[in-house]
Structure formats: structure tokens, C-alpha cells
C-alpha positions, 0 to 999 in steps of 0.5 A: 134476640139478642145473646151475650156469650161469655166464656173466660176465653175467647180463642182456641183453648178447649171444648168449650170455646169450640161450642160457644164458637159454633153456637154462636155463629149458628145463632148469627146464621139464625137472625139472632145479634150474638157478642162475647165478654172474657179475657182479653188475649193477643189470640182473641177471635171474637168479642163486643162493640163495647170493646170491654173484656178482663185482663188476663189472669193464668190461673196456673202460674206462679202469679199467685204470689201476687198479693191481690191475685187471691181476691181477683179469683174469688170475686173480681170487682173489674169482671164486675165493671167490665161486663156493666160496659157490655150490658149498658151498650148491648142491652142483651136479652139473654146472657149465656155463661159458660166457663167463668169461675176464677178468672171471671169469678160469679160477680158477673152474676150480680152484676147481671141482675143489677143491671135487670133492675136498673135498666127494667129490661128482663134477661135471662141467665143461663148456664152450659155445665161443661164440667162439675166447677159448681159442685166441684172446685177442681171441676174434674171429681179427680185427684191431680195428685193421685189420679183417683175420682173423687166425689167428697166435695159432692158429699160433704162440700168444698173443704176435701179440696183444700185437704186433698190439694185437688187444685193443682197439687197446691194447697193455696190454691186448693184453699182458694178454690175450696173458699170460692165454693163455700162462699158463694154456696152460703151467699146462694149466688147460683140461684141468680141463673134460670137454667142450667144446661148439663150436656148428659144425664150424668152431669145432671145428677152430679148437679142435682147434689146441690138441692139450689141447682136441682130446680134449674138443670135441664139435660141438653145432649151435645151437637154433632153434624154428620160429616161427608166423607170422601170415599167408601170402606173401612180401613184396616186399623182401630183408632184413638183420637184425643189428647195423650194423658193419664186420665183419659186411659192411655197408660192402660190402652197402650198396655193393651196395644202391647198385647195384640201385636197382630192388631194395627193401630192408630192414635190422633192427638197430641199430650204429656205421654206421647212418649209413651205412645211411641214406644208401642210398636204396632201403633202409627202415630198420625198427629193432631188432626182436625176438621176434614182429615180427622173425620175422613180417618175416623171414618176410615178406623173399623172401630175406636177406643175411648178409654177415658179413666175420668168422670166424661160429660158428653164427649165429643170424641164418641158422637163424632166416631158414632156420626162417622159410622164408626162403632165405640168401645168406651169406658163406662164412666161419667156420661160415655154410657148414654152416647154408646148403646151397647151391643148396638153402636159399640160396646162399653167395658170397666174403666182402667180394666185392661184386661176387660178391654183387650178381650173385647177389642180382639173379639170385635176386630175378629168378627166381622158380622157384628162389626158391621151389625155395629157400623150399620146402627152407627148410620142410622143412630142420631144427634142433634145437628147443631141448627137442632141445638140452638132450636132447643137454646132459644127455648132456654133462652125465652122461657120464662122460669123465674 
């Protein structure tokens, strides 16, 4: 087959460029011929024989002020001229989105059956919901200017954002986002794709608040390889490996780390409160790691935390400690809950509950028989590698739903 990949970044920037990275390099493996359409970037890692990608736009700077920058991010006629480039010269039997609206915008999907038409040559659409965008337009349900979740867009559409100022604390933008959601709602573009993959049953009834996307979501739980991790044994630390922010529940974890001072704990990541993180004494902050070194650490720790205090997807973070047999504790929000089976590869407590999260965070270190009750069932408990994955992806991909 053939499969465009497109993603509005084409280098290092998140979760979503390592997936369609990893995907599309195990579809290659496969026999199958993948290219990529986004923004052009002096970091760009992959791409097109077309040579054909957007110019770049930073939907988080002052450039806004531009006066044609507002359209571009509602509907850009050069994503639209740009991925024509790319059709005409790949001819793909598949296109694959993922992260496209503001910078791509959904002209790309016009464009996309405008070609079907013209050329006769049937492709298929499909989707990976990395996040709510399609429902949400600050695709987090999370106020940035009060940190509390939010689920109005879900009930009464697109307009709370640009009240709530959820795009950045900035109504301009807000009321672009808030635009850009109602419009292409009314204009039912979204029904131009086949399937919608949501990585958890969570983002699956997140979705299926809009009755057009209902018809098309298929729950597709993330990839995870085991890892091979040098040597045996448990340290003797609890660890948490992830970015340093409010929403992922560090201001409360570290809090709770204040509290045991007899527990030795370790942080991996990097983040706007790594100045918070220092100032807890029995914590040993150990950087951003990666690959190799962060999976033989997590296999290491006798448990994580996952503290998170924003609606999750499918986190890796969580599949990566269970498949290096380490157990979890994790909030019980978004889609964390179906990841952790609880009393059994680790345990779940309320999210932003401190108090909830320490007495299970010392209850699980001072018992050894159920910790290592938790750390057997990580062994056995099993994902979907990443070949198992894209075994599931060509399904989508050849599966005629229209």
C-alpha cells in the first residue's frame, strides 16, 4: 500500500511525531511505501518525493497580529495547493491524519476527495485522535487560565471558548478556535473521513458527543514493546518520568513527597516547575531521559506515579512502566483507568487528592508481598506491540466503510 502520513509537524515536537515516526517506519519495514506532508522546518526529519509542505506558522506567537494570519488558521488555501503536490505525485491509497487543525487547517480534507474524484482512484481517510481538537478547540477540556477541566464545548458547543479565553488566556485567538469549530461542525467536513482511531474508550465517548463522529470512532489502544532491560532487581526509590507542569499533577505530587520524608524519590522529565521540584529534599532529580537509560530507571523504581490532573488519552508513560514490570499509581481521570487494572498492576486514587495519594503511595512501599503481587501481573500484562499495531492499521486502512 501506499500511505501519506500527515501531521502539521515533521520533527521532534510530542507524542504524536514519535507515533507517526514509529508507525511509519514499521509500515516501511512491512513492505508498505509511506511519505509525509506538514510544515516545512529547518528540523524536519522526514517527508515527500513531491518536496511539497506548508510554510511554517507558530500558532503561539505574537504573529497573529498579521493580518491574513486568522484565515490561514481557519482554512489555508496553500495546505490545500501543497498536499494536491503530493496526491498528484504519490497517488496514495491511504492518507493518514493526525495533528492537522490550525496550521493545516481541514481544507486538506477537500482537497483529498477532490482528488478521489478527479484521478478515480479511491482513498481512504483516516484519523488518530491524539487529543479532543474535533470537539474541543483547545483540545485539552482544560481551562489555561484556571486549570479547571472543562466539558462545555461537549455540551453546548464551540462558543465557551471564546468566553473562557481556553486558547491561550487569548480571546482572539479563542474566538478563532471557537470559529474554526463551529464552522466546520455546520459544513460537516469531518464526515469526509472513514475512521476515527481514539487510543482509549475515554476519547471514544468524548467523541461520540458529536453524533457525525459516532458512526466513524473505533477504539485502537496505543503500541508499547516490551523493552530488554539490563540487569535484575528493584531499586529502592518510586519514580515519575514526565514533563514538570500543573496539569500533570506535579504541584500535588510534590506536596505529598514533602510529606514522607523517609521515601526516596526520583523525577525524570524536564518543565515549567522544575524549580518546584527541586526545592523537595528527598526527591533526586535525574533529567530528561530517554530510550535505553529511562526504561532500565523505570524498571528499576518499585512503582511510579502518575499523577495527571488533565483528561489523559492513552498515556505512554503508564504502558511504558506496566511493560517494564513496574506497577502504577495513577489518577482516575480520562483514559489512565483502562491502562491500570486496579489491585492488580497497580492502584488508582482521585485526581488533584493528596491526601488520597499519599496514604497509598506509603501503603504500597511498606508492603512488599503485594508489591511484588503488582510487579508479577506487570509481567504477564500485555499491549499491542508496535508490528501488532499496524496489523490493526491496514485493517483501517483497506476497510471499505463508506
Amino acid at each position: 500500500m501506499k500511505i501519506l502520513m500527515v501531521n502539521k509537524f515533521l520533527y521532534p515536537n510530542g507524542g504524536s511525531e514519535t507515533y507517526i515516526f514509529k508507525v511509519g517506519g514499521e509500515l516501511q519495514r512491512l513492505g508498505h511505501e509511506v511519505q509525509y506532508f506538514g510544515m516545512e522546518h529547518e528540523r524536519r526529519m522526514v517527508g515527500n518525493q513531491a518536496g511539497s509542505y506548508t510554510s511554517n506558522m507558530d500558532f503561539h506567537t505574537g504573529k497573529l497580529q498579521k493580518i491574513f494570519y486568522p484565515f490561514k488558521i481557519i482554512y489555508s488555501v496553500e495546505a490545500r495547493k501543497k498536499i494536491r503536490l503530493v496526491l498528484d505525485e504519490f497517488q496514495p491509497d491511504a492518507v493518514h491524519l493526525n495533528n492537522f487543525n490550525f496550521q493545516l487547517t481541514p481544507s486538506i480534507l477537500y482537497e483529498i476527495r477532490k482528488y478521489e474524484r478527479q484521478s478515480a482512484h479511491p482513498v481512504r481517510i483516516v484519523y488518530t485522535a491524539h487529543d479532543s481538537q474535533l470537539v474541543c478547540p483547545n483540545h485539552l477540556m482544560q481551562n489555561p487560565v484556571t486549570g479547571e477541566r472543562c466539558r462545555q464545548c461537549l455540551k453546548a458547543g464551540p462558543w465557551g471558548c471564546m468566553k473562557n479565553k481556553c486558547i491561550h488566556g487569548s480571546r482572539v485567538k479563542s474566538m478563532l478556535g471557537a470559529i474554526e469549530g463551529m464552522l466546520y461542525k455546520r459544513l460537516k467536513t469531518y464526515s469526509k473521513i472513514d475512521a476515527v482511531i481514539c487510543p482509549s474508550r475515554f476519547m471514544k465517548e468524548t467523541l461520540d458527543t458529536d453524533s457525525l463522529l459516532r458512526e466513524k470512532t473505533v477504539v485502537l489502544h496505543n503500541f508499547v514493546d516490551k523493552p530488554e532491560i539490563n540487569g535484575d532487581g528493584k531499586g529502592n526509590f518510586i519514580l515519575y518520568f514526565g514533563r514538570y507542569s500543573i496539569e500533570k499533577g506535579i504541584d500535588t505530587l510534590v506536596k505529598v513527597c514533602q510529606t514522607l520524608p523517609d521515601i526516596p524519590f526520583r523525577f525524570a522529565g524536564s518543565g515549567p516547575m522544575e524549580e518546584k521540584v527541586r526545592t523537595c529534599e528527598n526527591i533526586k532529580m535525574l533529567g530528561f531521559l530517554s530510550g535505553q537509560e529511562l526504561y532500565e530507571t523505570v524498571a528499576k523504581a518499585r512503582f511510579t506515579v502518575f499523577p495527571s490532573e488533565c483528561y489523559e488519552n492513552c498515556p505512554f508513560s503508564v504502558m511504558e512502566s506496566l511493560a517494564c514490570a513496574t506497577p502504577v499509581i495513577g489518577s482516575d481521570l480520562g483514559g489512565i483507568p483502562e491502562l491500570i487494572e486496579e489491585n492488580v498492576t497497580g492502584e488508582l486514587f482521585e485526581s488533584g487528592n493528596g491526601e488520597e495519594l499519599r496514604r497509598k503511595i506509603k501503603a504500597l512501599w511498606e508492603d512488599g508481598q503485594r508489591l511484588e503481587r503488582y510487579t508479577q501481573a506487570c509481567r504477564e500484562a500485555h499491549f499491542d506491540t508496535l508490528e501488532e499495531y499496524c496489523g490493526k492499521l491496514l485493517k483501517l486502512y483497506k476497510k471499505d466503510m463508506r
